[in-house]
C-alpha positions as CSV (number, residue, x, y, z in Angstrom):
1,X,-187.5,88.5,9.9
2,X,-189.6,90.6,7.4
3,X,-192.6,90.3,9.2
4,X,-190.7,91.3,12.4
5,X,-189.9,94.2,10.5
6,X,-192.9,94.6,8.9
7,X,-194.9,94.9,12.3
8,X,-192.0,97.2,13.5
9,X,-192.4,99.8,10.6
10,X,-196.0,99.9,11.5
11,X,-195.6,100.2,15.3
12,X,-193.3,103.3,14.8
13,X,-196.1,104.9,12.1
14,X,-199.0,104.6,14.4
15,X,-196.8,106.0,17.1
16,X,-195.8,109.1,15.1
17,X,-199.8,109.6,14.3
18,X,-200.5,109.7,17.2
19,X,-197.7,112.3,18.4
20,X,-199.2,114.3,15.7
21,X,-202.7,114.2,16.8
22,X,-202.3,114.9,20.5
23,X,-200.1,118.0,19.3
24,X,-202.6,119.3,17.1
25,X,-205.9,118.7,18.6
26,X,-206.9,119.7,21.7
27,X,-206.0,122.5,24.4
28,X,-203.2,122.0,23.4
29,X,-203.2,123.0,20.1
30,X,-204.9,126.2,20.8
31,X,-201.3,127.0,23.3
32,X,-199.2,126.2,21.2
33,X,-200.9,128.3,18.4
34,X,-201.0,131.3,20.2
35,X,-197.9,130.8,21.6
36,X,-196.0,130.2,18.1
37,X,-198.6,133.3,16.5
38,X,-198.3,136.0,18.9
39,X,-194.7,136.2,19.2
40,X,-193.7,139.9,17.6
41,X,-190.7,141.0,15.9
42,X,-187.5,142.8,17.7
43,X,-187.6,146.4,16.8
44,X,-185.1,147.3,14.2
45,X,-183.1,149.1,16.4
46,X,-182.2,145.6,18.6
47,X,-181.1,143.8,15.3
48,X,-177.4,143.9,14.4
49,X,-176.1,145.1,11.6
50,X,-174.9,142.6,9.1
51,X,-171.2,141.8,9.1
52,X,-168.5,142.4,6.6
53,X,-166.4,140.2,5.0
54,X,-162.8,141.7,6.1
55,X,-160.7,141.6,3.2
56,X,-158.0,138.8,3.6
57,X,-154.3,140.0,3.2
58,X,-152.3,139.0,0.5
59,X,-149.8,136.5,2.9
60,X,-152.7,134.5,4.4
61,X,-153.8,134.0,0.6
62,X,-150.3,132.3,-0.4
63,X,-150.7,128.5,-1.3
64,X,-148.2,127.3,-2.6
65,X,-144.2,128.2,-1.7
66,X,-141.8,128.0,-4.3
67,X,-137.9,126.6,-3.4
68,X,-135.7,129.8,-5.8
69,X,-132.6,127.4,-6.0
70,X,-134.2,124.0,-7.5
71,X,-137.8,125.4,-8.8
72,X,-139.7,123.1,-6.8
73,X,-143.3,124.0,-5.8
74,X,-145.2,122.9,-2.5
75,X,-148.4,123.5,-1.0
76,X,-148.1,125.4,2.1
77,X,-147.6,123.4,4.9
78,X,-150.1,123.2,7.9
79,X,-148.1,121.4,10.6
80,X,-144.1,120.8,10.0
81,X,-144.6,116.7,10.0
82,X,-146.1,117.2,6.6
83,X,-143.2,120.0,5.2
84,X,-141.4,119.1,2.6
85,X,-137.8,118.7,2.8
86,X,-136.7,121.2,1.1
87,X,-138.7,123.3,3.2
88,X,-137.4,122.4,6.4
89,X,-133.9,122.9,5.0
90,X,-134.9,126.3,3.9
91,X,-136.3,127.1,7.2
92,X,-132.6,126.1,9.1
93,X,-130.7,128.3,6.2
94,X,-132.8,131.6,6.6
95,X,-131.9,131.2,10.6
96,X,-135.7,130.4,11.5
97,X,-134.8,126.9,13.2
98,X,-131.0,125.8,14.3
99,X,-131.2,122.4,12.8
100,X,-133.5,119.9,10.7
101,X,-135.9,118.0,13.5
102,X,-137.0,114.6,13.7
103,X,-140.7,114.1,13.7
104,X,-140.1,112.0,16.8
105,X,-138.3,114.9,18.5
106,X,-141.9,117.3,17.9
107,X,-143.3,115.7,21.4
108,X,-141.3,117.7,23.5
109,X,-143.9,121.1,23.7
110,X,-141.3,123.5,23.4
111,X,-139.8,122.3,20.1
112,X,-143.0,121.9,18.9
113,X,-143.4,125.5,20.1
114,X,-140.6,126.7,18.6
115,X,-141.2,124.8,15.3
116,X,-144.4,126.4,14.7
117,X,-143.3,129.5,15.3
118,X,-140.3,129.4,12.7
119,X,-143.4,127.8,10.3
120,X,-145.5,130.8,10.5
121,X,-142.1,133.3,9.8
122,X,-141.3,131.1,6.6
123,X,-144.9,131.4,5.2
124,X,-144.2,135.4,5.5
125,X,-140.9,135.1,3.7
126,X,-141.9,136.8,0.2
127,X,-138.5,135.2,-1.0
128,X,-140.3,131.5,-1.5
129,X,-144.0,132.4,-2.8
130,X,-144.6,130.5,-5.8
């Protein structure tokens, strides 16, 4: 087995040589050199200006939500499978959501709709930054 691999390995390096040599040498060498040094720059005018960096605001920057009635910190949730309890329970008494879902009832697309919806409202609720 390790010669087998042995005369592979030097199979594939005598291959890439030559790959090499017939790109360097030759006609076609002297194409691809003029080709690669005769290309000229865009004219200043062409080339964008560089972007800014938009200042995020200050609600996209909250990471962690803070329950006022128990203390209890979370990180923000990205999907409401992963919310904590306590955050779901928040979200059904600030009106967001009628009732506490199942994650079994999130198939159905409007729920899951509506869910995500009510998530992105409780993030903006100052109330439970941390």
């Amino acid at each position: 087995m390790a010669t087998f691999l042995a005369g592979i390995s030097i199979l594939l390096i005598v291959y890439i040589v030559y790959i090499l040599i017939t790109a360097f040498m030759g006609e076609g060498a002297k194409e691809f050199y003029t080709k690669v040094h005769s290309v000229t720059p865009a004219p200043a005018e062409a080339m964008a200006a560089p972007v800014e960096a938009e200042a995020v605001p200050q609600e996209a920057q909250v990471r962690q939500l803070r329950d006022p009635a128990t203390g209890e910190s979370a990180a923000v949730p990205t999907n409401y499978r992963f919310a904590k309890r306590w955050i779901k329970e928040a979200m059904v008494r600030e009106g967001l959501l009628d009732r506490v879902y199942k994650n079994t009832e999130l198939q159905d697309e409007a729920i899951d709709h509506k869910v995500r919806e009510a998530l992105e409202q409780f993030k903006a609720l100052k109330k439970y930054w941390a």
